[in-house]
N, C-alpha and C positions, 0 to 999 in steps of 0.2 A: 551106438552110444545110448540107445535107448535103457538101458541095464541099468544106468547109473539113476535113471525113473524107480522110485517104489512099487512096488508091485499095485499098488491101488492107482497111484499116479498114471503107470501104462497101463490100466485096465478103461482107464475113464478116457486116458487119448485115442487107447485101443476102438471105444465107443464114437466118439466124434469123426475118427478119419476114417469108420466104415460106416455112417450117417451120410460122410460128408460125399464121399464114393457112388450114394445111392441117386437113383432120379423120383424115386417113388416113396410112399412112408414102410416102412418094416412094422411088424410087429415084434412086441416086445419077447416073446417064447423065440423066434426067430432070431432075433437078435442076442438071445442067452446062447443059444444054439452055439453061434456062431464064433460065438466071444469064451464057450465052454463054461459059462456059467452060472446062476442061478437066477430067475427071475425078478426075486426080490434086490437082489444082489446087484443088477444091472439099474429097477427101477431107482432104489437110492442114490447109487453116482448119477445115474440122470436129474434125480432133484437135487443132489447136490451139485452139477457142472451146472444147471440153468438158475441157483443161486449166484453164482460168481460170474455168471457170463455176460458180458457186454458189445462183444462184436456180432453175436450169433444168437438165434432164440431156436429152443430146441419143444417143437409144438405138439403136444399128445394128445388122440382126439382117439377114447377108448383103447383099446388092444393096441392100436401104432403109435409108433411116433417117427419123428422125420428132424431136419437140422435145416432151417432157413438162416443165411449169411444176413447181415443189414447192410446196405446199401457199400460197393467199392471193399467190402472184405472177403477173405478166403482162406483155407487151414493154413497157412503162413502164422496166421493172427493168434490161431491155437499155439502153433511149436513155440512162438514168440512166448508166451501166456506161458509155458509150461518151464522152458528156459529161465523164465526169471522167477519163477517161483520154486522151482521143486529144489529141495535142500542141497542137495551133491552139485547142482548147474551153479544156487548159489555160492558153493565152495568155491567153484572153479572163478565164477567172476571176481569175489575177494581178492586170490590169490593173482589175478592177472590185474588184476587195480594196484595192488600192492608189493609183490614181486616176493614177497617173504611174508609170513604170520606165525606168530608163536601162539602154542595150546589156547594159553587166554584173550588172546586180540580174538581170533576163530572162535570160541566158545562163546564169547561175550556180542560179538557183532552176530552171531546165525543164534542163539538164544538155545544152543545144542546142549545134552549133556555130553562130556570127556566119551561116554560108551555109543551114545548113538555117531558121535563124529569118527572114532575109528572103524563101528563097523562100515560106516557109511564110506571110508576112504578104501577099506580092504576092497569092496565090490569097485568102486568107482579104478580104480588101479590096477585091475583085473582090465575093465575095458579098455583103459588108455594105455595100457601095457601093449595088448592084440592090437587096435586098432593103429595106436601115432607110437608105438615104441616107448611112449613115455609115462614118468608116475608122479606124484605127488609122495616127496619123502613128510617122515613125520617129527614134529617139533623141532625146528622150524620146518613150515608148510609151506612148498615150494615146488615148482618143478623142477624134473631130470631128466636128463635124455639128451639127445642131440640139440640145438640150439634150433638146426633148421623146422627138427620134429615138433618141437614146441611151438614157433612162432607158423608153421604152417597149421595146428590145429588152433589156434588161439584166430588166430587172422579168420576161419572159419565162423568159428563160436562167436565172434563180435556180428558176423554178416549174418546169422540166423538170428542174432539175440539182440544186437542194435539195430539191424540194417540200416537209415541215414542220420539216427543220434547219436552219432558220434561223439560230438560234444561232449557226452557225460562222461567220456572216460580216458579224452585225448587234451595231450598239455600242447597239441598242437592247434594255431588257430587255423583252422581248419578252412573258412575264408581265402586265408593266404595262403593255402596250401592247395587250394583248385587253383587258384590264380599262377603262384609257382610250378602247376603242372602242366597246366594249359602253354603257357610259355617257353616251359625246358620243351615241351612236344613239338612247337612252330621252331623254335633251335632245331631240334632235329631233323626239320620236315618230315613229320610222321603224324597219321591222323590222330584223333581223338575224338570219343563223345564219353556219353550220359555212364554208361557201362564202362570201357573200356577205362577213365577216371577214377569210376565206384570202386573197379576193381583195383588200380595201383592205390589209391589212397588207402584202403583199410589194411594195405601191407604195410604203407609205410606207417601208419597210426598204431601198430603191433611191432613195428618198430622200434618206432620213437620211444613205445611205452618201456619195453625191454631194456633198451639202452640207457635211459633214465634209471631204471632199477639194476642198472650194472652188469648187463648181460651182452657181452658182446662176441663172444665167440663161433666161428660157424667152422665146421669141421668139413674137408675135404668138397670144397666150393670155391671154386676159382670165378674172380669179379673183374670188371675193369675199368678200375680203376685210373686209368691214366685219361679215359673219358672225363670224370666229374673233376679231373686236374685241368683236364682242357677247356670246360666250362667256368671253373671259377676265374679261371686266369681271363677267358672270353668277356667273363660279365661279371665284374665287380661288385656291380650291384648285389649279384645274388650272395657272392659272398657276405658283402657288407648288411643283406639282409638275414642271410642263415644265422653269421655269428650274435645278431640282436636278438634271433631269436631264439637262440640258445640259452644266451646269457639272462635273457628274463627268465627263463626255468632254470634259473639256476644250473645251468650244464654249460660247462668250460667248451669254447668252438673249438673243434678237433679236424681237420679232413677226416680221418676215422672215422668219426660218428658220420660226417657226411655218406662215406661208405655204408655203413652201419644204417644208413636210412635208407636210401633206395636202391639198397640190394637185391629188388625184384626185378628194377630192371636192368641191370648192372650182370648179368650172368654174362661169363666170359663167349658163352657160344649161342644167346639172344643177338638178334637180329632185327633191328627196327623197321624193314622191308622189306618187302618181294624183292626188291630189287639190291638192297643191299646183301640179300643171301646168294643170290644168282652169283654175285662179282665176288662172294667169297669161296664159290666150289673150286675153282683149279688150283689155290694155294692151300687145300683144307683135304685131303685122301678121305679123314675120316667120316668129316660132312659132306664130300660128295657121294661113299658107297651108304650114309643115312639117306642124303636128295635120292637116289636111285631105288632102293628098296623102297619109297613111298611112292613113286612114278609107276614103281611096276605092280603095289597092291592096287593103286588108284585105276592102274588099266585093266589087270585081273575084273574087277568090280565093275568095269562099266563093260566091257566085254561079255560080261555073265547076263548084266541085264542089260544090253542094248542101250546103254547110256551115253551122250557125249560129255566132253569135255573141256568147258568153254574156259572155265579158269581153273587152268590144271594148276597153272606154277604159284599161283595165288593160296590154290587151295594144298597143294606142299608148303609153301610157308604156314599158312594155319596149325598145322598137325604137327609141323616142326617145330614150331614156336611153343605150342601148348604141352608136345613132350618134355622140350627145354626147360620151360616154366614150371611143370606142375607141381613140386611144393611152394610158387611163393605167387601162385592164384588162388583165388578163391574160390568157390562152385564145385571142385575138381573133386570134392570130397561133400561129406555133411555130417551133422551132430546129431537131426531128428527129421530138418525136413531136405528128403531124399528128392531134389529137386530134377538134376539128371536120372534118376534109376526112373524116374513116374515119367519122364518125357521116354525114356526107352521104351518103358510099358506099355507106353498109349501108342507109340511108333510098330510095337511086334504088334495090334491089333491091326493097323492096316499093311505092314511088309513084314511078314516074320522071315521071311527069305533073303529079305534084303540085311536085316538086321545078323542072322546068323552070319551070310556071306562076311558082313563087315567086323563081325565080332573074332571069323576065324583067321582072317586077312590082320586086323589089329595084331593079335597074339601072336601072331607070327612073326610080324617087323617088330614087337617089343622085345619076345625072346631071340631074334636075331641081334638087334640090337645089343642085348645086354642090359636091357632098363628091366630091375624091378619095378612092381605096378600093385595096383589094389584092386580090385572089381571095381570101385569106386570109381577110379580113374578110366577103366576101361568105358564105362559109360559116357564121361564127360567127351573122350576122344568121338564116342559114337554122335553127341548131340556135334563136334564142333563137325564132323567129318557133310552130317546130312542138313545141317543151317549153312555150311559156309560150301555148298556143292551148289555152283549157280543152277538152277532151273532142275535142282532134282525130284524136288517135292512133286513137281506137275508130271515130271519124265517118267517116274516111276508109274503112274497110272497111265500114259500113252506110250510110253515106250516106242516115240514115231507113226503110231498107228493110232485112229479113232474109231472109236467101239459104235457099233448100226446096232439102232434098236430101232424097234415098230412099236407103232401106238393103238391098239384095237380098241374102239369103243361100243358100246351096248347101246349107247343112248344114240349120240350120231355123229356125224362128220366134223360140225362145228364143238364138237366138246373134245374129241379129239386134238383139233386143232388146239383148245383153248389148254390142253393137257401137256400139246409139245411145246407152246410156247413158252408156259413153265419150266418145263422141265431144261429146255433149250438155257433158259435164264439162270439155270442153279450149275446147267452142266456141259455149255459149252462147249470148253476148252475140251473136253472129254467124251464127249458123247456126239454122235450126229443123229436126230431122231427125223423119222417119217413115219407119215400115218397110213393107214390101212385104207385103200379106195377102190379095191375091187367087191363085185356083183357077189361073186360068194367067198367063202369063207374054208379053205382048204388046207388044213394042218400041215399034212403029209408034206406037201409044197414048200411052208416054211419049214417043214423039218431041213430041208435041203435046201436054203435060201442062204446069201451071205449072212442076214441078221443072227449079232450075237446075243442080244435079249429080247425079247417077245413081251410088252405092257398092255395090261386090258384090266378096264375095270368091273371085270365078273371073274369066278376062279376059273382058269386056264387049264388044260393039261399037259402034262409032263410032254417037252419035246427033247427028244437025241442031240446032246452036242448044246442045248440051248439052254440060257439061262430066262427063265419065265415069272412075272411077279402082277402081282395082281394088287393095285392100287384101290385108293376111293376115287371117289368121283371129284372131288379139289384135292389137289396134292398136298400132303401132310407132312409134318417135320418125320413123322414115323415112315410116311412112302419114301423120304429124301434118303433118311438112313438106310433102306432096305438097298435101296439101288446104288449106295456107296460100298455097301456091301458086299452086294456081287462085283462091283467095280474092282474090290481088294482082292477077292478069291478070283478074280481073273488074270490078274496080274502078277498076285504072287504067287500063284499055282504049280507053273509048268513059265518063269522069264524066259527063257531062249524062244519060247514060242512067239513072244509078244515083242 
């Protein structure tokens, strides 16, 4: 979606989120370099973004410059910053405020002329075409497409461009709609937090908004609805409060609309359990050979790398759940900031093996399945598969085994010592370290010793078979990363070994 940016607009985010990437200052020839283009050309949007900036100060001290955050912010605050300003983002939030605009309401409220607003629709409809199926017809300015296409990109676009001020753009009081969530969830016996909340509310808040501007149609989505019959009839109350709160917004109570609300969680083959999915596989063919093809990627995969599987059926319901849902979650996709693709990216620096294994195994039960998907989505599957896999984060680097390293010192015995019990403290769970306490000093020996890494704080020579790193004398954020390092190239090297 970045397209629907002016070429100057993504040239200047272009600049911030490869600042923001860096640990060190860049210089500015460097930084044209990279961005392809011209010195003068890159200096200007730098003094123009450190004009307008207020979450971030961007510091140049001769030749470099570098992007310091201010205190609790991070490029979230950019995408935010750019979403509410860049003209074609503000098209799109008009038109989901107001459901419909004619030429002159649009030209009059975005300060456009007639020529920059169609070119600016032609490109912007190009992307939402590729990307959600959907477009923005012309006079009236409006969305088209699927009902679900639109309300799942729109339910997006609030979460990168609101995230929790809601308020400015829901007739819902929002208040009573935590509190109405909280409570249908203890009805169901089914958890709830901070997240799991965030996310059903901004569906139903894209909702609510649609519904209100007369949109109610969903094409080939089956709901069930004889649940939220079973609720109203349960608890009166909620009735008695839905339809006040209808009628103050002026919208007639309907059960319909009630449908029409929490259609996210309302999908005919969601599951609000582990355990309510289990009791529905022997009356269901088609959701047990789904339950089965995810049991047998899940065991492929821990198989490959020596993994157990402490909450298998739990972590089927996750993946099942989240293919179930995925147009009416949020996360699952993005507008600008590529929340899941950067947690994949930072995940192939330490498992690029683990990550392909999972990427080829995904693809396979989706096109088995039958689900079309996005790249987009495949990611999300990836972050739900390696956060909701109990104890994979740690397994993947011991895969049952602890890695022997030795501690050699130059100086002596007690620095040594003072070296492992650092290192002991950062690397535990992973590491088993000893120090070196014999009379001489005989390579060849650890060439052929169990130890997988060799540590001394003088340069080492190259050992067969061994991974060798030469530290400072106090261990440094830069020594911790070298030997997380080797920790990842050992394990995702050659997994059946490990």
């Amino acid at each position: 979606m970045r397209r629907i940016l002016s070429n100057q607009e993504e040239r200047r985010l272009s600049i911030i989120e490869l600042l923001s990437d860096l640990t060190e200052p860049i210089t500015y020839k460097e930084l044209a370099s990279r961005l392809e283009s011209s010195q003068r050309t890159i200096s200007d949007d730098i003094d123009t973004i450190s004009e307008i900036a207020t979450q971030f100060t961007i510091h140049s001290t001769g030749p470099t410059v570098e992007l310091i955050y201010k205190s609790n912010q991070n490029i979230q605050t950019v995408y935010r910053y750019f979403l509410s300003t860049s003209k074609g983002f503000m098209i799109i939030n008009e038109i989901l405020k107001h459901g419909s605009l004619t030429l002159d309401d649009l030209v009059s409220k975005l300060n456009l002329s007639r020529s920059t607003l169609y070119r600016l629709l032609s490109t912007m409809n190009i992307a939402l075409k590729e990307r959600y199926s959907i477009e923005i017809s012309f006079n009236p300015f409006k969305f088209i497409g699927k009902e679900i296409d639109i309300r799942y990109f729109l339910t997006q676009f609030i979460t990168e461009r609101y995230f929790d001020t809601l308020s400015e753009i829901s007739w819902l009081n929002i208040e009573y709609l935590d509190n109405l969530l909280i409570f249908l969830n203890q009805d169901l016996n089914t958890t709830i937090d901070y997240t799991i909340l965030r996310t059903v509310k901004h569906s139903i808040i894209i909702n609510a908004i649609r519904l209100k501007q007369g949109f109610y149609e969903f094409d080939d989505v089956e709901f069930r609805q004889d649940l939220v019959e079973q609720l109203l009839d349960k608890h009166p109350l909620i009735r008695e409060q839905l339809t006040h709160l209808f009628k103050s917004n002026n919208v007639q109570f309907e059960v319909q609309l009630v449908y029409d609300l929490f259609k996210g969680s309302l999908l005919k083959n969601y599951y609000y359990s582990t355990k309510e999915l289990l009791y529905a596989l022997d009356g269901n063919p088609a959701l047990r050979t789904s339950y089965n093809r995810l049991k047998a990627m899940l065991h492929t995969i821990s198989e490959q790398f020596t993994l157990s599987l402490p909450n298998e059926e739990d972590l089927i319901y996750y993946l099942f759940s989240s293919v179930t849902l995925y147009k009416f979650v949020m996360n699952s996709s993005y507008i600008l900031y590529d929340a899941k693709g950067l947690f994949v990216k930072d995940l192939v620096k330490h498992h690029p093996s683990f990550v392909d294994a999972c990427k080829a195994q995904l693809v396979e039960y989706l096109n088995a399945s039958s689900i079309e998907y996005h790249p987009d989505f495949l990611n999300h599957l990836i972050y739900i598969l390696y956060t909701h896999w109990e104890n994979l984060s740690t397994s993947l680097y011991t895969n049952g085994r602890i890695v022997k390293a030795l501690i050699i010192s130059a100086f002596d015995i007690n620095h040594a010592l003072m070296v492992k019990s650092q290192l002991t403290f950062q690397f535990s769970n992973r590491i088993h370290f000893d120090v070196y306490t014999d009379a001489l000093l005989d390579f060849d020996s650890l060439s052929q010793s169990d130890y997988d890494i060799i540590i001394g704080n003088y340069p080492l020579p190259k050992l067969s078979d061994k991974h060798t790193l030469t530290i400072r004398s106090i261990i440094t954020i830069e020594d911790t990363i070298a030997l997380l390092n080797i920790l990842n190239e050992m394990f995702d090297s050659n997994p059946k070994e490990h």
